[in-house]
C-alpha positions in Angstrom: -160.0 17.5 61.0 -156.3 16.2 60.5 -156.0 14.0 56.9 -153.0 11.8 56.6 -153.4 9.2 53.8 -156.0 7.2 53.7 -156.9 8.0 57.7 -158.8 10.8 59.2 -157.7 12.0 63.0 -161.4 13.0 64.1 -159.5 13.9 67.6 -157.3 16.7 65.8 -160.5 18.6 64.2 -160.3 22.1 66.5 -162.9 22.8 69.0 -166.0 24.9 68.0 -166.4 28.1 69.2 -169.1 28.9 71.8 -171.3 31.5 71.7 -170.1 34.7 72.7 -173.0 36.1 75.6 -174.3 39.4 74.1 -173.4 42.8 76.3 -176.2 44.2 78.3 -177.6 47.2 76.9 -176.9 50.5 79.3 -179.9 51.9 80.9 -182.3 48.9 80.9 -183.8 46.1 83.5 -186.4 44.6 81.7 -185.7 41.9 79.1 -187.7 38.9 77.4 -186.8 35.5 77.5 -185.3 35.6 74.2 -183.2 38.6 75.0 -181.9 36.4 78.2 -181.3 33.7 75.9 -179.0 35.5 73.6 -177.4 37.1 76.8 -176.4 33.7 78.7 -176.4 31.2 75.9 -179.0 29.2 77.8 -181.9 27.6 76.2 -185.3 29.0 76.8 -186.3 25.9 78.2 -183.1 25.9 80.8 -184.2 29.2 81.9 -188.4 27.4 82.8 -186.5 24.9 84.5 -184.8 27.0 86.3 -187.3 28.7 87.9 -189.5 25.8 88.3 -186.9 24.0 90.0 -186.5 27.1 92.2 -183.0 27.5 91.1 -184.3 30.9 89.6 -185.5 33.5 92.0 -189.5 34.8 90.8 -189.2 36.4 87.6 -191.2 39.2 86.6 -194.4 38.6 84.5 -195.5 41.8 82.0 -199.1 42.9 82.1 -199.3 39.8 79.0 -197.7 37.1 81.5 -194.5 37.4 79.3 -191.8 36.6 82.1 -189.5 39.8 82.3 -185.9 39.7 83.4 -184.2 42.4 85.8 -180.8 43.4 85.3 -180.5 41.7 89.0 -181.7 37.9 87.5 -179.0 37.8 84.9 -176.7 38.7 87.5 -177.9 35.5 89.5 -178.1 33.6 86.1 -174.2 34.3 85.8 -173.4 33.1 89.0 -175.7 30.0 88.5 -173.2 29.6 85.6 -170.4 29.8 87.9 -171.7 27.1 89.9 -172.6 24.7 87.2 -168.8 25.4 86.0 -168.3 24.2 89.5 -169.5 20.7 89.2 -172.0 21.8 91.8 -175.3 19.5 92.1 -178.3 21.2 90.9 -180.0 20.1 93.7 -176.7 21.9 96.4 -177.4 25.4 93.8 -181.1 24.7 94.8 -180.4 24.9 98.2 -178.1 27.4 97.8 -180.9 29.3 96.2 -183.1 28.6 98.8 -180.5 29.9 101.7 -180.5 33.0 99.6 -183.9 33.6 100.0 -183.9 32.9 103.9 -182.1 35.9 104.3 -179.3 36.7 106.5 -179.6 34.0 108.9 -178.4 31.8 106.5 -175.0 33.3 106.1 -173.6 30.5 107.9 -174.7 27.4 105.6 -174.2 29.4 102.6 -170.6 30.0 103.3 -170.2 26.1 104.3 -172.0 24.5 100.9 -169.4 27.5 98.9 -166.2 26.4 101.1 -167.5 22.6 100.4 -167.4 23.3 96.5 -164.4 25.1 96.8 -162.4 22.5 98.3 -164.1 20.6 95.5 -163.0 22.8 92.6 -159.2 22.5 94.1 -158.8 18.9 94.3 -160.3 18.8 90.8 -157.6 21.8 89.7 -154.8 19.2 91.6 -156.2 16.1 89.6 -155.9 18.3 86.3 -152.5 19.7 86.9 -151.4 15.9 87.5 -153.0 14.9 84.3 -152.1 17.7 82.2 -148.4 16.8 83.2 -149.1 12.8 82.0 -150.1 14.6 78.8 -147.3 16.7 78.6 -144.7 13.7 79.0 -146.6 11.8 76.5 -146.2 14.2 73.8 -142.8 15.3 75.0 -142.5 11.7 74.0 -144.1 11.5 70.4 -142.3 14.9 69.8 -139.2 13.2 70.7 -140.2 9.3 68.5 -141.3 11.6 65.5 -138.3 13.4 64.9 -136.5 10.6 65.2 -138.8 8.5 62.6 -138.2 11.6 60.3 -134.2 11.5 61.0 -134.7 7.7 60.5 -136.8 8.1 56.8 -134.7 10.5 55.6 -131.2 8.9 56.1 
């Protein structure tokens, strides 16, 4: 947070850092829920959801009924987080999903829904480049109207 005077600039306070996901150990494929939690920085309830949704292929259950993650699910669970990162709709990554499990046939429609978002994710990089460029000018700008406001108080 920023503190000039008597005003607070809530905007200028830096952003938070996220949680780090924790490295995999070597040599294992079996991991609890907890484990996956610390791994992806999901929440144990995002990972049910998942998987009753059908976003999340079946998981393992241990002789307790303690679901048990494979090297191979947090694989998938990164890619999920590609997706989301994508702006995809749950319900196109449930399809997706679904495709996935179809097997090869489904090559076709998987590479269309991926081309689809892609085309997404570039029009969304254009309208970012075109904003970030608008931002750019306007500080350009106060840069600009605050040395000259210094110039001005000093003299």
């Amino acid at each position: 947070m920023e503190t000039t005077g008597t005003r607070t600039d809530h905007c200028a306070a830096p952003p938070q850092p996220q949680p780090r996901p924790l490295r995999r150990p070597d040599g294992r494929d079996s991991y609890t829920i907890s484990e996956v939690v610390a791994f992806t920085g999901l929440t144990a309830h995002t990972l049910r959801w998942y998987e009753r949704i059908g976003l999340m292929p079946h998981v393992d259950r241990s002789h307790t009924g303690q679901r048990r993650y494979s090297n191979r699910d947090l694989d998938w669970l990164e890619f999920v987080g590609k997706l989301r990162l994508t702006g995809m709709p749950v319900a196109d990554m449930v399809r997706y999903a679904e495709l996935v499990r179809e097997g090869d046939a489904t090559f076709t429609e998987r590479f269309d829904l991926l081309e689809s978002t892609r085309r997404d994710v570039l029009a969304r990089i254009s309208e970012l480049r075109d904003t970030l460029a608008v931002l750019d000018r306007k500080i350009d700008f106060y840069a600009d109207a605050c040395r000259v406001f210094e110039k001005e108080k000093v003299g």
